[in-house]
C-alpha positions, 0 to 999 in steps of 0.5 A: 711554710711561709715567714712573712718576716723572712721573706721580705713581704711588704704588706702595703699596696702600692699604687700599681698593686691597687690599679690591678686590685679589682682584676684580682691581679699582682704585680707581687711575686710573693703574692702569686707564690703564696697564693699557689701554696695556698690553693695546693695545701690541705690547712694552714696554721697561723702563728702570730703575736696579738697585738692591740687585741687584733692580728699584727698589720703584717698578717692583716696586709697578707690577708688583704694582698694575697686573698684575692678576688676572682674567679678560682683565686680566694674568693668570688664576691657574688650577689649574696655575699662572698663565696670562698674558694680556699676550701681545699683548706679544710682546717686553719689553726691559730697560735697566739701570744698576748700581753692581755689575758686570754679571758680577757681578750675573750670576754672584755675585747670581743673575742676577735680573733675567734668572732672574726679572723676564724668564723668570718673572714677566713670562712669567707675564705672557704676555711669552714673551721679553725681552732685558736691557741693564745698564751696569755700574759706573756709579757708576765708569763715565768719561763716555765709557762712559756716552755708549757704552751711551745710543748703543748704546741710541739707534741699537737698533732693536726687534722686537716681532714 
C-alpha cells in the first residue's frame, strides 16, 4: 500500500531530480521504494479524488517522479513510441469521487481518466487494462449514496490475473 499523503511524497522535482531525469535515476528514496513495489505487484488500484476533471497534482507528480525512463524501470522510449515495462501489472483499478456527475465527466469533459490515464498513459506503462470506479455529485451525494459506493467498493472482489 502506498499513501502518498501518508508518507510525505513531494510530487515536485527539484532541480537535482531533473539533473538525473534522463539517466531514469532518483535522488528520492520514495521514488526507488515505489518503484520496487511496483515492479513486485500483480495490480495496482487507484484511489483518488477528480479534481478540475482530472487526476490531483499529487498522483500526477507520482506518475511523472516514479515512472521512469530506462531500461527495466517503467518504460523504454524507443523509435516507434513507448514500450511499458510495468507489465507484471496485469490490472489497474481506478476509484473516484467527483463533484461533477460521472455522465458528465463522461460525456462533456472528454472522459479523462478512461480516454487517457487508463487506455494511454498507463498502458504506456505496460498496464494492458483498467476499470474505473466514480461517485459522482459528492459533494451532493445524501450520506446513504455515499455508504453505497464504500460498500460496493469493500465487498469488490479483484483480478489481477
Amino acid at each position: 500500500m502506498i499513501d502518498l499523503y501518508a508518507d510525505h511524497f513531494n510530487p515536485v522535482y527539484d532541480l537535482e531530480e531533473l539533473r538525473l531525469f534522463h539517466d531514469g535515476k532518483t535522488h528520492d528514496p520514495l521514488v526507488t521504494k515505489y518503484l520496487n513495489l511496483l515492479k513486485s505487484a500483480d495490480g495496482i488500484i487507484f484511489v483518488t479524488p477528480i479534481w478540475w476533471n482530472e487526476l490531483p497534482s499529487m498522483l500526477k507528480g507520482f506518475i511523472d517522479k516514479v515512472m521512469k525512463e530506462g531500461e527495466g524501470l517503467s518504460h523504454t522510449v524507443t523509435k516507434t513510441g513507448i514500450r511499458g515495462e510495468l507489465t507484471n501489472l496485469k490490472r489497474a483499478y481506478v476509484f473516484t469521487t467527483s463533484a461533477s456527475p460521472t455522465f458528465y465527466l463522461q460525456l462533456c469533459c472528454g472522459n479523462a481518466i478512461k480516454k487517457i490515464f487508463i487506455k494511454v498513459t498507463l498502458k504506456q506503462l505496460g498496464i494492458k487494462s483498467g476499470i474505473w470506479y466514480n461517485l459522482g455529485g459528492i459533494s451532493n451525494a445524501p450520506a446513504a449514496k455515499r455508504q453505497a459506493y464504500l460498500k460496493k467498493c469493500g465487498e469488490m472482489t479483484f483480478d489481477f490475473s
